[in-house]
Structure formats: C-alpha cells, structure tokens
N, C-alpha and C positions, 0 to 999 in steps of 0.2 A: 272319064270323070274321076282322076285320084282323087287321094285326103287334103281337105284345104291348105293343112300345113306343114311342115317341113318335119321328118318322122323324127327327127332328133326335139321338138317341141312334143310329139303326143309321147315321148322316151320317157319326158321329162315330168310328163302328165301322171304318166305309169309309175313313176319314180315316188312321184308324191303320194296316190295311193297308198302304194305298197308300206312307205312310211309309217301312213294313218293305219293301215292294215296290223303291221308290224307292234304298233304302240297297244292294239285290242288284242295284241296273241292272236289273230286270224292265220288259218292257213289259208282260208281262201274265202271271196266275195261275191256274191250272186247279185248283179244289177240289173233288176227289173226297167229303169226308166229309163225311156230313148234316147232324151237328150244327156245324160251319163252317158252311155254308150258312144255319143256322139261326139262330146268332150272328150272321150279318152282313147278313139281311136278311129273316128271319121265318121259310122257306117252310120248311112241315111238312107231308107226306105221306110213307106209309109206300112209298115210290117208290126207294127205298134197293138194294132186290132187284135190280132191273136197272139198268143203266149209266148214270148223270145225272151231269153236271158240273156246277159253276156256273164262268164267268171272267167272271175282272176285270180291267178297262183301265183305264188312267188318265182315260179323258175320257170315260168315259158308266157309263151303269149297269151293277153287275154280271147275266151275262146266264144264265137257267139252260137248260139243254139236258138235255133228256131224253125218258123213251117220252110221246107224244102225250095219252093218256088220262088223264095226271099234270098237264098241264100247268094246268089248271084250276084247282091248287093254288096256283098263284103269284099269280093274282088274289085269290081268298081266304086267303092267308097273309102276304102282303107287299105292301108298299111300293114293287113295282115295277112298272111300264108293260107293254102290250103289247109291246110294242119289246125288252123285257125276256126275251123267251120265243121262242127256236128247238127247237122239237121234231123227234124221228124217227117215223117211221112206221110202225105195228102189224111191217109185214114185214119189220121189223132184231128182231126179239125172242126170241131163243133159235132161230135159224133156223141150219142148218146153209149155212158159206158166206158169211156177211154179216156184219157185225156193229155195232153201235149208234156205235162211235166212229168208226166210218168216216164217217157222216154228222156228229159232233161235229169231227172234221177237218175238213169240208169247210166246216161254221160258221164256223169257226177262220181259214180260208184268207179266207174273203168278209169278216172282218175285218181282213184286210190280213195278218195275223201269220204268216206263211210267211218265212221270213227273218228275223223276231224274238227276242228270248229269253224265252223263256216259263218258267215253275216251274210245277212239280206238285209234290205231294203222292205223295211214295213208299212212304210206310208207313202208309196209313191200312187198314180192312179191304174199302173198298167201292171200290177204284180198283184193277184188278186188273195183272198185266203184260201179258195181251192187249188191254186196254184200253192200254193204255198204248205199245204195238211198233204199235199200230194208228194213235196220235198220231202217233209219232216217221215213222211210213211215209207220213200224210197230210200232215206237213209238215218233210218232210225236210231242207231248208235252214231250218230254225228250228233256236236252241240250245236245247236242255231243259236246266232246270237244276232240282236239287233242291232244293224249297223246305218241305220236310216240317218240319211245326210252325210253320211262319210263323204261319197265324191262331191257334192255338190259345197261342203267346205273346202273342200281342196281345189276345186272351181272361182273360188270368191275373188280370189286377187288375179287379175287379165293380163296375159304376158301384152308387149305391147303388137304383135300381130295381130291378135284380138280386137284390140281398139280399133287399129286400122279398117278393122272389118265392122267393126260398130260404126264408126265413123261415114262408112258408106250405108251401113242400115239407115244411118241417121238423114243420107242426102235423100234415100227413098223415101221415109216418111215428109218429108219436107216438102216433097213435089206431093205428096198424096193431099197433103193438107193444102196445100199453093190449086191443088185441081177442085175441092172442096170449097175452100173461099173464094172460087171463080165461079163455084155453078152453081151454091145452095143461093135458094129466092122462093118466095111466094109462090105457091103452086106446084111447083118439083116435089116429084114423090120420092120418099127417102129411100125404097129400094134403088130408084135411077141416079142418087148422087153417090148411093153405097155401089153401084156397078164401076162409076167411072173410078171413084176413091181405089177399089180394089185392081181396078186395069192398071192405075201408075203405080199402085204397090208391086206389083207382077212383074209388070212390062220396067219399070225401072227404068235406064237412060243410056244412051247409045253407051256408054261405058262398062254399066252391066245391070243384069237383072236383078231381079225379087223373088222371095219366096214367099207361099203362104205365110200368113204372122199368125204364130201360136196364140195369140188374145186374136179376136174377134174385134175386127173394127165395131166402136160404139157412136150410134145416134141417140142423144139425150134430148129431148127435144121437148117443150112443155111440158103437160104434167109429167110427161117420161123421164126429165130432167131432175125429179126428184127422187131417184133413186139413182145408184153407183153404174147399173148394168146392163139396162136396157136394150133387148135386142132390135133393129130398124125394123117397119113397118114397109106398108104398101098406100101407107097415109101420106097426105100430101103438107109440105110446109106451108105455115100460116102467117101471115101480116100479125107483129109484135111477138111472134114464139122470139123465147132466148133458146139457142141450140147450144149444145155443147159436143163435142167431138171427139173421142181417145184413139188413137189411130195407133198403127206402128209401120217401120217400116224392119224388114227381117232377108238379110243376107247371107247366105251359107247360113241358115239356120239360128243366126245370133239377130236380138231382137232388140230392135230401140223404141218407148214411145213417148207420144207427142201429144198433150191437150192443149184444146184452143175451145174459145166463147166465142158466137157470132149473135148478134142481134139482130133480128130482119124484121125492118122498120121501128118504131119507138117501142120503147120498151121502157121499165121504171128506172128511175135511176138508181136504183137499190141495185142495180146489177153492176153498173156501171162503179160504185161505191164500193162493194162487195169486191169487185176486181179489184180495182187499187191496192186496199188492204190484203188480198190474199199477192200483189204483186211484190209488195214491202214485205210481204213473208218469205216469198223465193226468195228475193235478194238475202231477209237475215239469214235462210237455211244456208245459201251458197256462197254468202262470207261466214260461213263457220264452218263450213265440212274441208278438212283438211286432215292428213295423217296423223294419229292421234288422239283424236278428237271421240269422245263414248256417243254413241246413236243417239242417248236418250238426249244427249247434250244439245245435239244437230236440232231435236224435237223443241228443244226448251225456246230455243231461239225464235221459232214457228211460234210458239206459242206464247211469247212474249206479247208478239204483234199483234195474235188474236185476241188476248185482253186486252190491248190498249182499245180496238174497236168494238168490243162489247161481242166478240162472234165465237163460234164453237165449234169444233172438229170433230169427232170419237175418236171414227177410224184413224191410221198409220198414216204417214203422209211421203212413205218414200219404200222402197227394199231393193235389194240386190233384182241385179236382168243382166241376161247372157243368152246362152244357147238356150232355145225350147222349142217342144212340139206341143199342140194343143194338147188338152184346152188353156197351159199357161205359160206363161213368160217371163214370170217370177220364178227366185233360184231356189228359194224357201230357205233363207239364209239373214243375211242383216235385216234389220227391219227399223226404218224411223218410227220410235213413237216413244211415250216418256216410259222410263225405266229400265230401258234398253242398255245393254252395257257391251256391247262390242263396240271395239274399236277399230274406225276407219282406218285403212290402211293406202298404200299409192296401188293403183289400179284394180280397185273397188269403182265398180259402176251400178251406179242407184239411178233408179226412175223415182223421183221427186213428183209427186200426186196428190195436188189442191184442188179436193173437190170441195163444193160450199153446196149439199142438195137440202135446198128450206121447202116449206110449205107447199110452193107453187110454183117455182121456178131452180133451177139450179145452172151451174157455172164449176168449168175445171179451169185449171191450167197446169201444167206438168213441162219437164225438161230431164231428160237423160243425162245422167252426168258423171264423168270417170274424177276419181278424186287422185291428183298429180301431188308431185313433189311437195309443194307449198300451199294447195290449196284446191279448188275445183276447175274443171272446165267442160260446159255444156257442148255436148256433142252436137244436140239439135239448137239449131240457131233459125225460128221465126219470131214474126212480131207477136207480144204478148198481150196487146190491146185488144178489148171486146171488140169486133171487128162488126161493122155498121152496115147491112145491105139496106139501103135505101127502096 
C-alpha cells in the first residue's frame, strides 16, 4: 500500500511548508493533525487516538513519532525511510504517571531543537494541552510558537492529482445518494437506510473503493431537520417527513460532500418554494466563484437571492474540503460567508452548504466544487430537485 502520489508531489508539499516555515523564522514544526501528516507525506493509520506527532526540519525528512505498534504504517503509507520513524513504547499509553510526549520531547532534544523555535499546531483536535505543557517542560529553552494552519494553508490550492482523486470521492457520494433515493419510504428505519448509504460509501465500484468519510453521514428528518447535525435514529420514516441528507463520499482520504431534500409523500409547499430560491442561490454562488474573486464576494451573491425571497441564513454557506479524518472534513481555511476576504484561487475546492433549518421542517442542498481557470466546476453531479417518494 505506497503513498497515493508520486514523492516528487509530497517534495513539493514539503517545499511549501518549509517556505511557510521559513517566512515565521521556524526551525522546526510539530504537526499534531493526521490529515497534515497525511497531506505531506501519505501515512494513514487510524493511530490518531493516542499521541503521534510528526516534525519537520529543514534539512532531513519529516519525522513521525508515535505508539510503537503504529509505526509500521509509515513503511506502508509513505515515502519515508526508517530514519524517518521514532517511536514510544507500549508503557507510555494511557498509563497513569507517564506520558507519550515526554518521550517525543526527548526525540525533539536528540535533534538538537532544545534552544530552537519550534511551531505547533494549537487548535487542531488531536494535539491536546497536556501534550503540549509536556513539550514546553521537555524543552524548556526552546521558543514555541503558534503555527496553527500553517499546513493546512499550504493545503488550500489542489495540485491537479488531487482533483482527480476528489473527482472519484465525488462518484462515490453519488452512488451513496442514488442508493438513498432508491430506499428512503415510509416505514424504513433510518438506521437501515444509514447501513445501506454507508455499504456504497465503503464498497464503492468495481473500479475502486471508499473510505470512511471524516463527517458522519447525516439524517435530518422532521423536527431533526431543524437543526444542522442530527445524528440517525432507530426511528422509522414517516408519511409527509421532509428528509434531508449530507452524505460524502472519501477516497484516499480526500472528502467530497453531497446534500439532497427528499419529500415522502405530500409535504407543504413551503419546501418545495424554499428549494427553488435556495437553487437560484447555488447557481449565483457558482456564476461568481471564479479566480480572483474575495469569499465575502461569493457570499454576497448568496445573499442577494435570499433577500429577493424574504429568507435568512446565519451560518457560512460554503469552506475549503480536502483530505480529513474525523470527526471533520473541513480544512479550516476559506470560508463563504460576508466579510470574508480571501481570495479564490484555481484549484481551491469548496463544499457549497444551503442549509434553510425553520421552525418545523428543514432542507439542504450543497455541491463540491474546484474553482478552474475561468470559473467553477461541480465535482458532484446529482439532480438537485426535492425528490418526491410517493
């Protein structure tokens, strides 16, 4: 199982880093979140749970550190050397008294960096503050400095292998949602349409498979439908629920996703209404998003439509999506919404997210989308109509 891509692309990955590295006076960078690690040099194991780092120096390979029994994964996932791999041992692992960084400290020091200025990652979810007062104590005379989002700027723009690989994330949600609109009805309990959804995420197509998707498939389904995140039930669908559905589909790790509204049987036409206008919305987001173009800009457009029909959004209606492990899928990078001032660039890909959750029912639709030369082009291609189960 190599690295997905060719090591003169994660060279190049490393190149950029080091850049951003370079521009903060870093001698070296301590990346707590997996999917960084994953971007900049393959390795995939679900090793996440307990304490691994990976650091980067300017003059040798990035180096991963973590529990012992993981470490096998960097051989089979990446592009790096033995030389590459400092592990801890089984008795640092949830042991009262000890702890995992204490030994990535003392890594840290035998690479000279005691005295250095090093960055972390402050806000990621796997880099904890004991891990971290555990750093600062094993190398005390080093300056930490906050380097939170470095890589995942340097992430933002998708070489085009990337896409290619989004591109088949996107066939996988397609068929997950195509197996969803074949099987939600009256009576189906949402755990059973959420098994099958998750089989064609997995099982994928004779061409190739699936991976877990870092978001959690979501069932919105009557009043569940009024809020964003709903986890599925073991509750059965009801005659006139509006469902709503956020799906993904996740290839090598890289994540697309997909919203759709279904109706089963009559429903008000407020839903039906509500679509429309949130559909004249995708279209103005996706005649505006084009190289160039400021985020809040993208938003304004969004929100043009929704004054013309009297409707209201809060939340962001779009951000950067690449590579993740749960629990997200988001880069934590662009973000639609007003006052946003980045600029779109060519192979920036945004998940595009119209949610409308009212009172008593709610309704998405969304599209992944790589922003090209001249303009956009939706990776996920379904029909975007409230879809009617009779």
């Amino acid at each position: 199982m190599p690295a997905v891509f060719e090591k003169a692309e994660y060279q190049h990955r490393l190149d950029l880093v080091r850049t951003a590295m370079s521009d903060r006076n870093l001698d070296a960078l301590v990346i707590g979140d997996p999917s960084n690690m994953n971007w900049l040099t393959g390795f995939d194991a679900w090793s996440f749970y307990v304490p691994q780092v990976m650091a980067v120096l300017h003059d040798r390979a990035p180096i991963w550190m973590g529990r012992k029994m993981d470490a096998g994964a960097v051989s089979l996932t990446t592009w790096l050397g033995e030389g590459s791999i400092m592990p801890y041992a089984e008795d640092y692992v949830q042991r009262v008294g000890v702890h995992p960084m204490e030994v990535v400290a003392a890594n840290l020091r035998e690479l000279s960096l005691n005295g250095k200025r090093i960055g972390y990652e402050s806000d990621t979810y796997f880099f904890s503050p004991k891990s971290f007062a555990c750093l600062q104590k094993g190398l005390s005379n080093s300056e930490w400095v906050d380097a939170d989002l470095l890589v995942n700027w340097c992430r933002v723009i998708k070489s085009n292998a990337e896409i290619k690989v989004m591109r088949q994330a996107a066939r996988l949600v397609e068929s997950a949602m195509t197996v969803a609109h074949e099987t939600i009805a009256p009576g189906v309990r949402q755990c059973d349409l959420m098994a099958k959804i998750v089989a064609a995420q997995v099982g994928g197509n004779a061409d190739f498979g699936g991976d877990l998707t870092a978001l959690s498939p979501l069932i919105l389904a009557g009043k569940a439908a009024t809020t964003a995140h709903p986890m599925w039930t073991d509750e059965k669908f009801t005659d006139g629920q509006t469902v709503a559905l956020e799906l993904g589909g996740t290839r090598q790790r890289y994540n697309v996703g997909l919203a759709r509204t279904i109706q089963l049987g009559q429903g008000p036409q407020a839903v039906f209404d509500t679509a429309h206008a949130v559909e004249e919305g995708l279209n103005a987001v996706l005649d505006t998003i084009k190289p160039g173009v400021i985020a809040g800009d993208v938003h304004r457009a969004w929100q043009t439509v929704l004054d013309k029909y009297g409707l209201a959004k809060e939340s962001r209606i779009g951000y950067s999506i690449g590579v993740g492990y749960s629990p997200d899928w988001g880069e934590h990078t662009v973000s639609l919404r007003a006052g946003e001032t980045t600029v779109l660039e060519k192979n920036m890909v945004l998940h595009v997210m119209l949610g409308m959750w009212l009172d008593d029912w709610g309704m998405e639709m969304s599209e992944t989308v790589a922003v090209t030369h001249s303009g956009s082009e939706c990776l996920t291609q379904f029909p975007r109509n409230v879809h009617v189960v009779d």
